[in-house]
C-alpha positions, 0 to 999 in steps of 0.5 A, a space after each residue: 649098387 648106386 647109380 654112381 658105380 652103373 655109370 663107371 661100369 658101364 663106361 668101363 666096359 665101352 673104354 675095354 670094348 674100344 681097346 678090344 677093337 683096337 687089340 683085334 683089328 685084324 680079325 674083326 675088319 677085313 682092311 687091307 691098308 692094315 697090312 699095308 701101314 705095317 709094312 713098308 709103305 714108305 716108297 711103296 704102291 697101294 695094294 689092289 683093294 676095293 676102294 668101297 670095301 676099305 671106306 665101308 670097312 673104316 666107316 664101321 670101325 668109325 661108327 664103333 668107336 663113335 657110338 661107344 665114345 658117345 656112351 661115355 661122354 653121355 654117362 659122365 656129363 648128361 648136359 641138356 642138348 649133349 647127345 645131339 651135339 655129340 651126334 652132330 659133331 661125330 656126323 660132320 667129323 665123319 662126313 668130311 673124313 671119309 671124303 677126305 680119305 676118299 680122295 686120298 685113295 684116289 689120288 694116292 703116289 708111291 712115298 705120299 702117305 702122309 695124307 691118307 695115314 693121318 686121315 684113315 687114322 683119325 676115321 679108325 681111332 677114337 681121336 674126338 673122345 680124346 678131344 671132347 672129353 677134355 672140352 666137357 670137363 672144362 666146360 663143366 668147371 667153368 659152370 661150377 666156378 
């Protein structure tokens, strides 16, 4: 096998991993605010929850799918000084989200979702792979042209 075909392995398996953390969210993450978002959290209360547990669970999940995004970026575009801005940026993104969610569950109201669903969603999806991966093709054509 040549390098070429490890690299897309390799970056196939972390891609299958993020859907398989996706797929069994339930089993794997013990996040009350799954049920409460599947359900109609429109006009409702928070469930009772550990505010600790729910930001540990969603920091966990987070540095899953940051390490596994990591691994494909690094795999496609070994750049010098990549890995640590890939660490950096995934650190700040983390820092401000999980601030961010912390106050949204402190303060959180009955029909006021929106804040708290978008900033739990950016912490639990890989949404910075969606965003950097464009970015790094971009920047790599832009240095071949």
């Amino acid at each position: 096998m040549t390098k070429t075909y490890v690299k897309h392995i390799i970056a196939l398996t972390a891609v299958l991993l993020l859907i398989v953390v996706r797929l069994f969210e339930k089993q794997f993450f013990d996040d009350d605010l799954i049920v409460f978002f599947q359900q109609d959290y429109l006009t409702q209360n928070l469930p009772a929850l550990s505010i600790g547990r729910t930001l540990l669970t969603d920091s966990i999940r987070f540095w899953l799918s940051a390490l596994l995004s990591i691994v494909i970026l690094y795999i496609y575009f070994k750049q010098q000084g990549l890995l640590k801005f890939l660490i950096i940026f995934y650190a700040t993104g983390f820092a401000v989200s999980i601030i961010l969610m912390y106050f949204a569950l402190q303060n959180y109201h009955a029909g006021h979702y929106v804040f708290l669903f978008y900033t739990r969603r950016f912490l639990i999806q890989p949404l910075l792979l969606f965003i950097l991966l464009p970015a790094l093709l971009y920047q790599q054509y832009q240095k071949k042209t």
